[in-house]
C-alpha positions as CSV (number, residue, x, y, z in Angstrom):
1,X,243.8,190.7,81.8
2,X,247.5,189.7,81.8
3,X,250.4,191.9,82.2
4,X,254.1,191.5,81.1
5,X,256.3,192.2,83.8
6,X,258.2,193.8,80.9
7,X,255.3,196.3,80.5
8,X,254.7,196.5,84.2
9,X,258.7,197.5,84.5
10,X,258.6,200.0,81.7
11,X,255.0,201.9,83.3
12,X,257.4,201.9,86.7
13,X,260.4,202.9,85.2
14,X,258.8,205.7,83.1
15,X,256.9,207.0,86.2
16,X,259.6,206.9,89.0
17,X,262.2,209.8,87.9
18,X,265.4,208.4,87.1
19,X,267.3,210.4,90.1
20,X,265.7,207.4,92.7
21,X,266.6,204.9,90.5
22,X,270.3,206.5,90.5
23,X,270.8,206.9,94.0
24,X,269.1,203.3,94.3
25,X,272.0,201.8,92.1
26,X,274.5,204.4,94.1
27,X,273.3,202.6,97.4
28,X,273.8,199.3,96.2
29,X,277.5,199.8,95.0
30,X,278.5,201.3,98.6
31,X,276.5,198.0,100.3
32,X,278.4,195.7,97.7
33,X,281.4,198.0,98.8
34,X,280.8,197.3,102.5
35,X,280.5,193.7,102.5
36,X,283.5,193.0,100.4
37,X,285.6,195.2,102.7
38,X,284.5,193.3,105.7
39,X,285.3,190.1,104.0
């Protein structure tokens, strides 16, 4: 059987609780942050 990575994203999303995926997006703003101060 096939999957969709669409599907596969959607089952992962609706599983993992949405206060991961904020601090996840949290976390990549301060590393963006980071970098484009040291540059």
């Amino acid at each position: 059987m096939l999957l969709n990575k669409g599907s596969i994203l959607k089952q992962l999303i609706s599983v993992v609780p949405w206060d991961i995926w904020s601090l996840l997006f949290l976390g990549l703003w301060l590393l963006l942050f980071i970098l484009y101060t040291i540059h």
